[in-house]
C-alpha positions as CSV (number, residue, x, y, z in Angstrom):
1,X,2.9,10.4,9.5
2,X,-0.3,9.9,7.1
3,X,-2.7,7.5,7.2
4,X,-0.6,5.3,5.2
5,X,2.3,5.2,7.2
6,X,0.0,4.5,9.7
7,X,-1.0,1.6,8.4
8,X,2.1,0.5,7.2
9,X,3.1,0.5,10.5
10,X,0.2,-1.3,12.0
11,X,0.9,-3.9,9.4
12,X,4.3,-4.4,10.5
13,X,3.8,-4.5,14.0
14,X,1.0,-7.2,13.4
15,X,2.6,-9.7,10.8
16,X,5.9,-8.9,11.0
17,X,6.6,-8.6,14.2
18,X,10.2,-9.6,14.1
19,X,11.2,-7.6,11.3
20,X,10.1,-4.6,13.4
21,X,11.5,-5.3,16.4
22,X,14.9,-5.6,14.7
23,X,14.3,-2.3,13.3
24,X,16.4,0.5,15.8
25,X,13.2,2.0,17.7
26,X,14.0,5.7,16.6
27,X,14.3,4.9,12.7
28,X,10.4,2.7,12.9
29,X,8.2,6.4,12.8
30,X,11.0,7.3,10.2
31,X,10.9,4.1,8.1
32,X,6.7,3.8,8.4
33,X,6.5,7.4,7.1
34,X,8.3,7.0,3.9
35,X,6.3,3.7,3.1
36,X,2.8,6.2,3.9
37,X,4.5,8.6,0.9
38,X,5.6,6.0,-0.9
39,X,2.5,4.7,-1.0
40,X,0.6,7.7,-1.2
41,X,2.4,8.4,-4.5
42,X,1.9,4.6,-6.0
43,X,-2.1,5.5,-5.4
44,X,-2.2,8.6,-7.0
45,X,0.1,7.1,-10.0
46,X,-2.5,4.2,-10.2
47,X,-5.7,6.7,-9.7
48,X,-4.5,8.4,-12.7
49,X,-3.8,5.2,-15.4
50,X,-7.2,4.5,-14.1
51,X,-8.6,7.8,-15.1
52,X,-6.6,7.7,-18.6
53,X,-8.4,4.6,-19.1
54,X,-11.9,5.8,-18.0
55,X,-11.3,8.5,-21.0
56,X,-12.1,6.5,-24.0
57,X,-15.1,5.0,-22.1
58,X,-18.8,5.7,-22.6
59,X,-19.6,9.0,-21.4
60,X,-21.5,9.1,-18.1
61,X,-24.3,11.0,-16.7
62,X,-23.3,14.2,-13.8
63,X,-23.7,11.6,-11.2
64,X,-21.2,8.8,-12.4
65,X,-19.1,11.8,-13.7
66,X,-19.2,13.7,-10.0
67,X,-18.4,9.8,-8.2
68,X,-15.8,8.8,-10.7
69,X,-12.7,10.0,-9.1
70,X,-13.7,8.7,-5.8
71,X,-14.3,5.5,-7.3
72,X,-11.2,5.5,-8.7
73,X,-9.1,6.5,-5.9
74,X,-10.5,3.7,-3.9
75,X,-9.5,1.1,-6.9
76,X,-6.4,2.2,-7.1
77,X,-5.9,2.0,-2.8
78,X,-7.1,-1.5,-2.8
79,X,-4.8,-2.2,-5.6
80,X,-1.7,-0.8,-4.0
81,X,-2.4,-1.7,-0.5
82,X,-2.4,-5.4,-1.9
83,X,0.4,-5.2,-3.2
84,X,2.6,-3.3,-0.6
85,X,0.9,-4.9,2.8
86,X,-0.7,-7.9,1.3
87,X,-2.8,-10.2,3.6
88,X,-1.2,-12.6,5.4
89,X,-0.6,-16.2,3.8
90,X,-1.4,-18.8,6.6
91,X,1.4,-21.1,5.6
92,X,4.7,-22.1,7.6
93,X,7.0,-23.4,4.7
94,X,6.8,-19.8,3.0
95,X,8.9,-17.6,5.2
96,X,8.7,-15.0,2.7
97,X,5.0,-15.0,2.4
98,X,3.7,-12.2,4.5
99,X,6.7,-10.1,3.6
100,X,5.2,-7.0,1.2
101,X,6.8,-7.5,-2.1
102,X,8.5,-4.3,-2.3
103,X,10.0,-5.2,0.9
104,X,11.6,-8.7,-0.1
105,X,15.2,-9.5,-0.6
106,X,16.1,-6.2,1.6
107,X,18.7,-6.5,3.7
108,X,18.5,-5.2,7.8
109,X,14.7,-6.8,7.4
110,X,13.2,-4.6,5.8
């Protein structure tokens, strides 16, 4: 499992406790591994429409050149991380609220 599966699974075992616990205990590694490539792909997906954007910017010194994927990579992490294991919502009338988005409407919980 890679570090996003990891996380993936820390998130699930944190705010969606339920959901997890319904899951059979020998598919959880399983299922938390595909969401880590899943999202693994999404990032480098959203790293690159960032970089085809950066391309008809200003040029940049070696510096901001040499940092630029980096910074990049990181943008498009935070962006898909929000959107897959979002932060919890502190509410009680939205059940669906710390469900990750591409994880609503699922059946089994999930």
């Amino acid at each position: 499992m890679d570090q996003y599966g990891a996380r993936a699974q820390a998130y699930w075992r944190a705010y969606l406790p339920q959901d997890y616990q319904r899951m059979p205990e020998h598919e959880r590694a399983a299922f938390s591994a595909r969401l880590g490539v899943d999202i693994e792909e999404a990032v480098a997906r959203r790293t690159q429409e960032l970089a085809d954007q950066e391309e008809s910017a200003q040029p940049v010194g070696f510096q901001a050149r040499y940092a630029l994927p980096t910074t990049l990579r990181h943008a498009a992490e935070q962006d898909v991380l929000a959107q897959t294991l979002p932060a919890p919502h502190d509410t009680d009338d939205d059940p669906l609220a710390c469900t990750p988005p591409a994880q609503r409407g699922r059946e089994g919980g999930r």
